[in-house]
PyMOL Python script that loads the backbone (N, CA, C, O; Angstrom):
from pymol import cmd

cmd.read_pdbstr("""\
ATOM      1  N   UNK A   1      48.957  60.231 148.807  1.00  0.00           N
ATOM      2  CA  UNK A   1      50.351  60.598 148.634  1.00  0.00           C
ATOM      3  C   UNK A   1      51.087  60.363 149.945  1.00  0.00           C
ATOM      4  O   UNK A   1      50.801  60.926 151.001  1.00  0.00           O
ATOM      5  N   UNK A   2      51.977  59.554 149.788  1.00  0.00           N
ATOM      6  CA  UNK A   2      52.876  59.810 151.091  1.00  0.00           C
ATOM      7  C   UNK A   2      54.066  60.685 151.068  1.00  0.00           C
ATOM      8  O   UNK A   2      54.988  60.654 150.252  1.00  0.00           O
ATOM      9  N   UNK A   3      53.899  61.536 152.165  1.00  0.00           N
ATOM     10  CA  UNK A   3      54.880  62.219 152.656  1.00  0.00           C
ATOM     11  C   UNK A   3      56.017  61.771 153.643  1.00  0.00           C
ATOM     12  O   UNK A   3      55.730  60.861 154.421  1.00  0.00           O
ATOM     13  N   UNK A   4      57.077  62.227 153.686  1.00  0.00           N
ATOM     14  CA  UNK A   4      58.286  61.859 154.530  1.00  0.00           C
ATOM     15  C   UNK A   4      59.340  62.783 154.444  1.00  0.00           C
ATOM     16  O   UNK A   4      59.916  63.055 153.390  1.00  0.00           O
ATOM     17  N   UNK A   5      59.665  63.393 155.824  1.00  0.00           N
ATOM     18  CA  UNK A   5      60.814  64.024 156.025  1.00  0.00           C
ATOM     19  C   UNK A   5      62.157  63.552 155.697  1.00  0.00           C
ATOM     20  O   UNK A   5      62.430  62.432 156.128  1.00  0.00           O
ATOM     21  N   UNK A   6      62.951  64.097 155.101  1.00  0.00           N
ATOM     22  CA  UNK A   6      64.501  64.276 155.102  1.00  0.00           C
ATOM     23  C   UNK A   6      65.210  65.237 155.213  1.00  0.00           C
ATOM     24  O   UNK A   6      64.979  66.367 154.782  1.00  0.00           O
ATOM     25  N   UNK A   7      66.762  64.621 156.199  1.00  0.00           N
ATOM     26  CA  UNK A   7      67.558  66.098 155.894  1.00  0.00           C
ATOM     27  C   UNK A   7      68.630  66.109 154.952  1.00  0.00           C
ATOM     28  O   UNK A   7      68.941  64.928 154.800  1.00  0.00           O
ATOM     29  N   UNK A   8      69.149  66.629 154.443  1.00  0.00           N
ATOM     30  CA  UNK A   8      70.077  66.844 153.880  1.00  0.00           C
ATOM     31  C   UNK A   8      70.898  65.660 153.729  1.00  0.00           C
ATOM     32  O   UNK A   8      71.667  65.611 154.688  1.00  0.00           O
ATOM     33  N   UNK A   9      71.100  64.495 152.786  1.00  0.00           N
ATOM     34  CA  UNK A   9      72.485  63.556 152.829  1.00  0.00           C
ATOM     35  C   UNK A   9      71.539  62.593 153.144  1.00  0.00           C
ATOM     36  O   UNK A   9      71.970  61.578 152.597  1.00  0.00           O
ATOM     37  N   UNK A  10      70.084  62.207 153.933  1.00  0.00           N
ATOM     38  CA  UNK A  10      69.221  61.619 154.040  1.00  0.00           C
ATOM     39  C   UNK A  10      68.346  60.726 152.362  1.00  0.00           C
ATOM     40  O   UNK A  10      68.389  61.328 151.290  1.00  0.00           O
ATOM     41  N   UNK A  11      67.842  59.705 152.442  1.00  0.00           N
ATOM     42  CA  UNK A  11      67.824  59.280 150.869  1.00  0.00           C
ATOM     43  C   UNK A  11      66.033  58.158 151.450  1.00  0.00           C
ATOM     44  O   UNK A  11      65.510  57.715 152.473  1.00  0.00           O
ATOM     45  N   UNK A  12      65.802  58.217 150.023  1.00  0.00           N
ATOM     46  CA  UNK A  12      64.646  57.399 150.154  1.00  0.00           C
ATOM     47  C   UNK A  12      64.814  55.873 149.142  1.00  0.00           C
ATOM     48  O   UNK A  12      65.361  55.954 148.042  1.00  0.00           O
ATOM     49  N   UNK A  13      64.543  55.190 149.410  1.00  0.00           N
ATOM     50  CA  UNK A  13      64.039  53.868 148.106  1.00  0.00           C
ATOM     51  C   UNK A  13      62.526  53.714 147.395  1.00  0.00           C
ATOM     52  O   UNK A  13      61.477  53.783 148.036  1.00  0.00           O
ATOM     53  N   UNK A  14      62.643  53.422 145.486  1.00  0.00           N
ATOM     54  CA  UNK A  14      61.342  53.012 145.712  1.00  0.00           C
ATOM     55  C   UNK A  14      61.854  51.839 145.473  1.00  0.00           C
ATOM     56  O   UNK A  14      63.031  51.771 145.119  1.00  0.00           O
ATOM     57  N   UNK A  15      61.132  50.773 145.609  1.00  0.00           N
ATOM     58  CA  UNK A  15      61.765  49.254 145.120  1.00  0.00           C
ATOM     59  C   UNK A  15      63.278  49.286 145.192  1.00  0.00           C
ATOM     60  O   UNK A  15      63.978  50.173 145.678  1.00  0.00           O
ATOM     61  N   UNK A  16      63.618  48.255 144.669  1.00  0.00           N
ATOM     62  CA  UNK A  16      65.029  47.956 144.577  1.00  0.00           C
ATOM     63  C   UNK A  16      65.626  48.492 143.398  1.00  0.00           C
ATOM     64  O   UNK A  16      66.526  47.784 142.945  1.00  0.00           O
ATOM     65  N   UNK A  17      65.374  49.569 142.755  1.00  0.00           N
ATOM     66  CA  UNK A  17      65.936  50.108 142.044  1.00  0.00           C
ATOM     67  C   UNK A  17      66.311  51.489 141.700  1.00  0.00           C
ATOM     68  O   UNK A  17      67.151  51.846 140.873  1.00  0.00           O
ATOM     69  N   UNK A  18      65.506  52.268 142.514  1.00  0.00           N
ATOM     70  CA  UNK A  18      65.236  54.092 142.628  1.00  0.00           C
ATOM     71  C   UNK A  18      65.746  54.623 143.791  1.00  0.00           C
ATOM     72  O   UNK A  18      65.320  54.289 144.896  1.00  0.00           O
ATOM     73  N   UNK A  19      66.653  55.446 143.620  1.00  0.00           N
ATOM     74  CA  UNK A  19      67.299  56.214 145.495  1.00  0.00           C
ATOM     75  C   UNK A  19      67.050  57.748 145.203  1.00  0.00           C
ATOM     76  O   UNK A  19      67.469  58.568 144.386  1.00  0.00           O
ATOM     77  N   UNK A  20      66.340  57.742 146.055  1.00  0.00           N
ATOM     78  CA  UNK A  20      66.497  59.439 146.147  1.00  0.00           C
ATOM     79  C   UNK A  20      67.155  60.185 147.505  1.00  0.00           C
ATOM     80  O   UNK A  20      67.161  59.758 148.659  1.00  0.00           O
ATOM     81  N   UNK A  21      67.531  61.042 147.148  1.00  0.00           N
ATOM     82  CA  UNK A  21      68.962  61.822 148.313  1.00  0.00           C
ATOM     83  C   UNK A  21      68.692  63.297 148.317  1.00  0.00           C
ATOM     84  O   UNK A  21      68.755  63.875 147.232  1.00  0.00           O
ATOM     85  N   UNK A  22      68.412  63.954 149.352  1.00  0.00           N
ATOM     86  CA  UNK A  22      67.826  64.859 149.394  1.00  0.00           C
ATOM     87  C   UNK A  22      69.670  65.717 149.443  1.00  0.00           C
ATOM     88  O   UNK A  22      70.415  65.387 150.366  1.00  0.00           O
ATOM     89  N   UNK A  23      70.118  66.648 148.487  1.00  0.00           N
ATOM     90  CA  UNK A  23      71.254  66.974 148.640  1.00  0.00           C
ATOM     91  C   UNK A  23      71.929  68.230 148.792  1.00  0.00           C
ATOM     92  O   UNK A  23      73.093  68.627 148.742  1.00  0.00           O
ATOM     93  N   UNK A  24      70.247  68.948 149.093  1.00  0.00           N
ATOM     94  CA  UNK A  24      70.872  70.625 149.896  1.00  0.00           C
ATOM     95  C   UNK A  24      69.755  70.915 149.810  1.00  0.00           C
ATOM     96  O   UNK A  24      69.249  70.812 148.693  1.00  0.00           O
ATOM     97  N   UNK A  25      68.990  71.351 150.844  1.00  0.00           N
ATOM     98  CA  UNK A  25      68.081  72.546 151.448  1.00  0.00           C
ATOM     99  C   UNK A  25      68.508  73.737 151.500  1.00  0.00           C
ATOM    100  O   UNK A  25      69.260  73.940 152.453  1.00  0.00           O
ATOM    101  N   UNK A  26      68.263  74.824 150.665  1.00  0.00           N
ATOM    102  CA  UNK A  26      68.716  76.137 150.783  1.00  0.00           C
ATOM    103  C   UNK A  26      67.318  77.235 150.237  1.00  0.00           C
ATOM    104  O   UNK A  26      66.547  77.138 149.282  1.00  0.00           O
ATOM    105  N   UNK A  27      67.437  78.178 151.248  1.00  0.00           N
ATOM    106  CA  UNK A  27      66.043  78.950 151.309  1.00  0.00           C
ATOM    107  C   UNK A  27      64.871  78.058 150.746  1.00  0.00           C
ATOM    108  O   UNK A  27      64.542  77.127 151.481  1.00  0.00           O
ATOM    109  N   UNK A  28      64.242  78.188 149.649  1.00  0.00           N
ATOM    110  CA  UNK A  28      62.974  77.874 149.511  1.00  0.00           C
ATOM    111  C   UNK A  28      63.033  76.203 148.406  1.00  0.00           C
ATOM    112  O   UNK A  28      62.071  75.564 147.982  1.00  0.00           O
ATOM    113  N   UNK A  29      64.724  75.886 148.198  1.00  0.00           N
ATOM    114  CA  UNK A  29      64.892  75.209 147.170  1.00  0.00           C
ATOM    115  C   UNK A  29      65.062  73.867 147.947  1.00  0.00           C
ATOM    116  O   UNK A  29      65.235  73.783 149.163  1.00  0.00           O
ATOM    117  N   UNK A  30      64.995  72.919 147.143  1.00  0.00           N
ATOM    118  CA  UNK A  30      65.240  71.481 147.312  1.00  0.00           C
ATOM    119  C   UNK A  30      66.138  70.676 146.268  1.00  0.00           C
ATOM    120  O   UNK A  30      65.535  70.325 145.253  1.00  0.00           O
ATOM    121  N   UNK A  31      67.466  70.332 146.355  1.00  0.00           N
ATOM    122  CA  UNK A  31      67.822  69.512 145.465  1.00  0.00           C
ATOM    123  C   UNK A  31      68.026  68.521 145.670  1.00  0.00           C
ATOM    124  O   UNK A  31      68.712  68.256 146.657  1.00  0.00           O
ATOM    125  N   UNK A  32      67.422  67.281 144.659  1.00  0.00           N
ATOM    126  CA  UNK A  32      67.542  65.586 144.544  1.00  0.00           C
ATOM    127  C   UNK A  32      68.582  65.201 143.978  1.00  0.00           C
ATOM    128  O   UNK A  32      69.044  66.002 143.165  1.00  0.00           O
ATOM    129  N   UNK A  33      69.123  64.251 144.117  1.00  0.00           N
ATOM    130  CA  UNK A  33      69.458  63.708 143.604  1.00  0.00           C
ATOM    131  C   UNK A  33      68.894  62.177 143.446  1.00  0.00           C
ATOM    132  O   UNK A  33      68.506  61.503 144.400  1.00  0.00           O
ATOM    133  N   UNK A  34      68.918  61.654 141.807  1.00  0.00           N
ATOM    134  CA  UNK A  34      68.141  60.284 141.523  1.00  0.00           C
ATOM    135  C   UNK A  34      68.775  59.681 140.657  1.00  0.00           C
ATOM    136  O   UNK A  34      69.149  59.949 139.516  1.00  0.00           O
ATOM    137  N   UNK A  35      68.884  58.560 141.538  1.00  0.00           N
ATOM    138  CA  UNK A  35      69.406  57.135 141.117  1.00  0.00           C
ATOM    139  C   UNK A  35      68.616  56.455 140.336  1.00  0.00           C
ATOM    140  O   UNK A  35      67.760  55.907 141.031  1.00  0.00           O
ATOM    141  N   UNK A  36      68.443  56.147 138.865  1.00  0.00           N
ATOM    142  CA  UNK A  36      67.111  54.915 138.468  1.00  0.00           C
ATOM    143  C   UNK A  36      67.631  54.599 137.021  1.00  0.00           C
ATOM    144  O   UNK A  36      68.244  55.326 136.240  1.00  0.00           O
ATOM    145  N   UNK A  37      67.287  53.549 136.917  1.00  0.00           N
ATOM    146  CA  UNK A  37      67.688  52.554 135.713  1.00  0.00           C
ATOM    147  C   UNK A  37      67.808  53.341 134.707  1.00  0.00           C
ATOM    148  O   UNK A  37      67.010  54.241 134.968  1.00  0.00           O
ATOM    149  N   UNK A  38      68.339  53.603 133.631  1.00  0.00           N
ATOM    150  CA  UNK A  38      67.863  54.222 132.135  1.00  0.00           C
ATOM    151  C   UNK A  38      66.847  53.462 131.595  1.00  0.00           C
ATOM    152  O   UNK A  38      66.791  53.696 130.388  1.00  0.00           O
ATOM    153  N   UNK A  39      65.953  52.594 131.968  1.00  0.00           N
ATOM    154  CA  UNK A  39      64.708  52.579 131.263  1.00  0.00           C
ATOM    155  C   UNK A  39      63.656  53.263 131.925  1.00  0.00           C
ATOM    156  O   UNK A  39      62.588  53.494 131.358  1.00  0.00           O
ATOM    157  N   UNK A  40      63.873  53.564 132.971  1.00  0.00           N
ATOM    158  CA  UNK A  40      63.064  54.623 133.951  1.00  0.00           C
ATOM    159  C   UNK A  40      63.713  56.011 133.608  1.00  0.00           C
ATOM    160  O   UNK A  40      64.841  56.475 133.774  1.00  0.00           O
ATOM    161  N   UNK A  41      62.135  56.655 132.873  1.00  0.00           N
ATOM    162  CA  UNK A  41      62.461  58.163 132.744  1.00  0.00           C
ATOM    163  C   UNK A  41      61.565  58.834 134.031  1.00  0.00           C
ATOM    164  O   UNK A  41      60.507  58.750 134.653  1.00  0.00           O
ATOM    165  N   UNK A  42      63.031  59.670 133.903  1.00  0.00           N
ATOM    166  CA  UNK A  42      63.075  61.041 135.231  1.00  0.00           C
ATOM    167  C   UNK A  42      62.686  62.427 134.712  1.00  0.00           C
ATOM    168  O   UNK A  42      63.595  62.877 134.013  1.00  0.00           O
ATOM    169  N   UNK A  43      61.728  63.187 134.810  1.00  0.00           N
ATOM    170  CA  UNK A  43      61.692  64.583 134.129  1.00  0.00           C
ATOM    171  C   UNK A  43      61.073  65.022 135.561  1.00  0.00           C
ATOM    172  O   UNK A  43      60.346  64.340 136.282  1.00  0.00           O
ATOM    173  N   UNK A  44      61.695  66.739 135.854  1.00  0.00           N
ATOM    174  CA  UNK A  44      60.715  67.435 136.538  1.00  0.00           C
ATOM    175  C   UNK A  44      59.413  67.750 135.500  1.00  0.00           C
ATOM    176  O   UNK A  44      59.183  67.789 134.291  1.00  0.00           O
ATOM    177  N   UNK A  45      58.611  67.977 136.992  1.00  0.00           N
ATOM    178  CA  UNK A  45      56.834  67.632 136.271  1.00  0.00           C
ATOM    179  C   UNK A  45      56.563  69.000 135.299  1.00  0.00           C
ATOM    180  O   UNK A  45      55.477  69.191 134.752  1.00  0.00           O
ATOM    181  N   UNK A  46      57.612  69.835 135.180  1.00  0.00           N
ATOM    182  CA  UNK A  46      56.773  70.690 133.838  1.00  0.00           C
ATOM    183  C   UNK A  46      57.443  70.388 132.530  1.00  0.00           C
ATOM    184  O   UNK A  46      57.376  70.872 131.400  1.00  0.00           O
ATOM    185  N   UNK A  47      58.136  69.374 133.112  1.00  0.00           N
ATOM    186  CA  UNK A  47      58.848  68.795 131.301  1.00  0.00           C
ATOM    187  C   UNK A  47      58.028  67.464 131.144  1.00  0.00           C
ATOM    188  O   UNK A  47      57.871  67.047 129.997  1.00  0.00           O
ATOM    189  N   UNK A  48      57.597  66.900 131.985  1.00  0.00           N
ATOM    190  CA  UNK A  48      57.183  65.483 131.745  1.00  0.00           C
ATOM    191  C   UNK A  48      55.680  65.810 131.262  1.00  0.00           C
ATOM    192  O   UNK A  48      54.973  64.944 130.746  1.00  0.00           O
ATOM    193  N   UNK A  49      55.104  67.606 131.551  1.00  0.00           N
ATOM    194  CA  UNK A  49      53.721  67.672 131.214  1.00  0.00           C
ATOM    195  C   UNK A  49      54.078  67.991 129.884  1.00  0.00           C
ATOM    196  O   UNK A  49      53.171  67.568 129.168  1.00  0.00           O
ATOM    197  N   UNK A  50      54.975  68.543 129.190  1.00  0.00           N
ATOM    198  CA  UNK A  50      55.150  69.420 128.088  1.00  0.00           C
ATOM    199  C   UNK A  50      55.845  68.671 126.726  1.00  0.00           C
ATOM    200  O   UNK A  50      55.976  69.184 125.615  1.00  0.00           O
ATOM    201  N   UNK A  51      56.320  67.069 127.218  1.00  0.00           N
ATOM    202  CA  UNK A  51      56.234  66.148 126.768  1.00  0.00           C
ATOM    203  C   UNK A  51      54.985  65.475 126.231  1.00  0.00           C
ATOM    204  O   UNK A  51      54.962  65.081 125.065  1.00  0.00           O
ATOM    205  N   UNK A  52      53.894  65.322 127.082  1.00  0.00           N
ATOM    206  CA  UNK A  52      52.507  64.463 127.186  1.00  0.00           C
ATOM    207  C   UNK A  52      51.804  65.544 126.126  1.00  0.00           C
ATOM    208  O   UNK A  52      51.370  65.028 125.096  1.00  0.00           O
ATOM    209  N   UNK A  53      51.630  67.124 126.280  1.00  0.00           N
ATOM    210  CA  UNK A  53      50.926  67.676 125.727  1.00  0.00           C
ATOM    211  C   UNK A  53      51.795  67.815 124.377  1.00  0.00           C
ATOM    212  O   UNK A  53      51.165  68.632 123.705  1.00  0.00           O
ATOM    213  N   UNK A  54      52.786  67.468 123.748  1.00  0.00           N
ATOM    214  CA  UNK A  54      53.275  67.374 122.233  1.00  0.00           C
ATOM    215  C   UNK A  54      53.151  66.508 121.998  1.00  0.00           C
ATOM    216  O   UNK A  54      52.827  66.567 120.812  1.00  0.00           O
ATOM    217  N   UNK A  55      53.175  64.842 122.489  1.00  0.00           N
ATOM    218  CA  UNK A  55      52.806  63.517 122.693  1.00  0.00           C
ATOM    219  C   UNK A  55      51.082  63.956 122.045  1.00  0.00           C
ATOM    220  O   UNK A  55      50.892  63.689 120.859  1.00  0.00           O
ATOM    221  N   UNK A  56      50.586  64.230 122.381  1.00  0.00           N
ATOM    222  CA  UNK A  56      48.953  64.669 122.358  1.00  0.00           C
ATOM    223  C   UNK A  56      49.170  65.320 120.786  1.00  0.00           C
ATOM    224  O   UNK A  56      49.201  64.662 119.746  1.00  0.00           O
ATOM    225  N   UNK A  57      49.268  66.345 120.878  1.00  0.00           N
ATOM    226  CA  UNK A  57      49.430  66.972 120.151  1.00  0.00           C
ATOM    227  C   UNK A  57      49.881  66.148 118.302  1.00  0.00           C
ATOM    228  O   UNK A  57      49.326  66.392 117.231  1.00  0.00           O
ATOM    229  N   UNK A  58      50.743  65.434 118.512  1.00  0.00           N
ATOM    230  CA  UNK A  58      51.096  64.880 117.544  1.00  0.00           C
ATOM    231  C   UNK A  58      50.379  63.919 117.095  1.00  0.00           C
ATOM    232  O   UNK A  58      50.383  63.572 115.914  1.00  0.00           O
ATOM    233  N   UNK A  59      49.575  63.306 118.152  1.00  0.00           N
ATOM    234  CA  UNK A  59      48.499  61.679 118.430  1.00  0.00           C
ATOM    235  C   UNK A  59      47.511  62.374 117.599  1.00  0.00           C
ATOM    236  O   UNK A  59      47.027  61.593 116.779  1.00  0.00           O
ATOM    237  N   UNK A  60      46.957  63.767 117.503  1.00  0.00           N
ATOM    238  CA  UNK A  60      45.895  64.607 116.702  1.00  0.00           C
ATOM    239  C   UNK A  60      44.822  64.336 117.477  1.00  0.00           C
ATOM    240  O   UNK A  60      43.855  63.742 116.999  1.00  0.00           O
ATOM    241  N   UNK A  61      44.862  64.785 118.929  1.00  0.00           N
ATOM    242  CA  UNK A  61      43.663  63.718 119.668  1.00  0.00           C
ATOM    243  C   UNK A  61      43.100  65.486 120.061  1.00  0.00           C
ATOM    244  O   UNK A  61      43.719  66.534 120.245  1.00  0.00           O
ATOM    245  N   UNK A  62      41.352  65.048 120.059  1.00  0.00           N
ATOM    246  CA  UNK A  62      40.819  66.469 119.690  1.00  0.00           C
ATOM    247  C   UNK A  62      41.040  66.660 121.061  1.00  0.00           C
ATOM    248  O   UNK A  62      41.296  65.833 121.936  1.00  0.00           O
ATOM    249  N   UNK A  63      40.807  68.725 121.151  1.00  0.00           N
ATOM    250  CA  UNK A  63      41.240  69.063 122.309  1.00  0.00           C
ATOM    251  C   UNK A  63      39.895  68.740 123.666  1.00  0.00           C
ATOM    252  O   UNK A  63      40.179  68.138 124.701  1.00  0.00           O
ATOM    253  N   UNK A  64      39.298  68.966 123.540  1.00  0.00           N
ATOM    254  CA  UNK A  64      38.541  68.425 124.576  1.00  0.00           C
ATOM    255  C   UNK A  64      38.879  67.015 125.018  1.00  0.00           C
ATOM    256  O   UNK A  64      38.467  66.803 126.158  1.00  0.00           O
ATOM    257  N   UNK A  65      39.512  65.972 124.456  1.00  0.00           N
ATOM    258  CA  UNK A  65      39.619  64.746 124.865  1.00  0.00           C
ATOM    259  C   UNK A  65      41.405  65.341 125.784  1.00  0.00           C
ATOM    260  O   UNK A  65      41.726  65.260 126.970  1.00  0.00           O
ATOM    261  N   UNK A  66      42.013  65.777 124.830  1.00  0.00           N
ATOM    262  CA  UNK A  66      43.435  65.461 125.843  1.00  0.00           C
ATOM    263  C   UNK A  66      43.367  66.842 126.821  1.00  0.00           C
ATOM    264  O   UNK A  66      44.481  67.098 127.278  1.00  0.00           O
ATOM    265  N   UNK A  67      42.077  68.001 127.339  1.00  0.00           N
ATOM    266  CA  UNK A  67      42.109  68.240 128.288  1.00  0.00           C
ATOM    267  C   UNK A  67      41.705  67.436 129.403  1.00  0.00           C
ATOM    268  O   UNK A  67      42.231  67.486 130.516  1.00  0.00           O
ATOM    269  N   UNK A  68      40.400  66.417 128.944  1.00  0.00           N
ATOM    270  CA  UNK A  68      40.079  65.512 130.452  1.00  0.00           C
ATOM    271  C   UNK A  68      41.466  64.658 130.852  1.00  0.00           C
ATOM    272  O   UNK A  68      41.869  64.470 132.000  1.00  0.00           O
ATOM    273  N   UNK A  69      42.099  64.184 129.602  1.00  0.00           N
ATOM    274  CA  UNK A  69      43.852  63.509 129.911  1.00  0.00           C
ATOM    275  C   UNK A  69      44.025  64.421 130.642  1.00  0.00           C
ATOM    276  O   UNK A  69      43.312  64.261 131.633  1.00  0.00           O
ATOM    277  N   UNK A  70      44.583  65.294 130.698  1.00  0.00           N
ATOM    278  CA  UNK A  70      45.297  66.787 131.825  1.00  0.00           C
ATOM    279  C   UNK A  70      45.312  66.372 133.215  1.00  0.00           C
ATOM    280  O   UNK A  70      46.172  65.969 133.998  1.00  0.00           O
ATOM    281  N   UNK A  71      43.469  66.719 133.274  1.00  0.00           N
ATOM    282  CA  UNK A  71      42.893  66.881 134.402  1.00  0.00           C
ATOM    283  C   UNK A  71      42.588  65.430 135.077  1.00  0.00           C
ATOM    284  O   UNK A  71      41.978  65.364 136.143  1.00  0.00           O
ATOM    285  N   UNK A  72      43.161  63.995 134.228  1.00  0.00           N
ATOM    286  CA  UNK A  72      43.046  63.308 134.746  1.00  0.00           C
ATOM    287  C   UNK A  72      44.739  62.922 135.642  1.00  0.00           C
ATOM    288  O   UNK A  72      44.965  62.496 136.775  1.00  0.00           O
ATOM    289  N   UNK A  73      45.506  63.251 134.689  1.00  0.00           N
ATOM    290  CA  UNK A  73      46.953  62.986 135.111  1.00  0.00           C
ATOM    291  C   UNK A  73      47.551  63.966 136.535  1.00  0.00           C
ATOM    292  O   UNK A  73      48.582  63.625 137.114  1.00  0.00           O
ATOM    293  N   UNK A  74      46.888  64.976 136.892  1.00  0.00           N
ATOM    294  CA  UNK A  74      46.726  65.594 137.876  1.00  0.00           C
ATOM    295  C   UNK A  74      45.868  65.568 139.144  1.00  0.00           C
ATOM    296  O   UNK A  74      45.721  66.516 139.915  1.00  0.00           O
ATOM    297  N   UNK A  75      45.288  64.271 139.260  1.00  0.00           N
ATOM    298  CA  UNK A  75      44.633  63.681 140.702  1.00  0.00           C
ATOM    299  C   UNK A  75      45.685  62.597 141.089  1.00  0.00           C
ATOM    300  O   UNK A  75      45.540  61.935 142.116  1.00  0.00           O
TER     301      UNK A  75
END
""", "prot")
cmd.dss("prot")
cmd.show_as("cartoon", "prot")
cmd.util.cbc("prot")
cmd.orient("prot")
């Protein structure tokens, strides 16, 4: 994983198409702001998990198989 500092109004690139802008530090919070195509989906990671596990869920994939999915999507 790479890490990198920003302050506030400070922004990152991935490729030529993704900006991220770090757009207030306040006590323990962080807010982004993100720039990215509409074919690039953006979810914070407890919607993008809660997506995958109804995704699963609907696929009828037995549970022991879409826990190793879990525990694989989390390394």
């Amino acid at each position: 994983m790479l890490v990198l500092t920003r302050k506030s109004g400070e922004g990152i690139r991935i490729g030529d198409d993704i900006k991220l802008v770090v757009v207030e530090v306040k006590d323990n919070h962080v807010k982004l702001g993100i720039q990215a195509p509409q074919s690039c989906a953006v979810h914070r990671e407890e919607i993008y998990l809660r997506i995958q596990e109804t995704n699963m869920k609907a696929a009828g994939l037995p549970s022991e198989v879409a826990d190793k999915l879990k525990g694989f999507r989390k390394k």
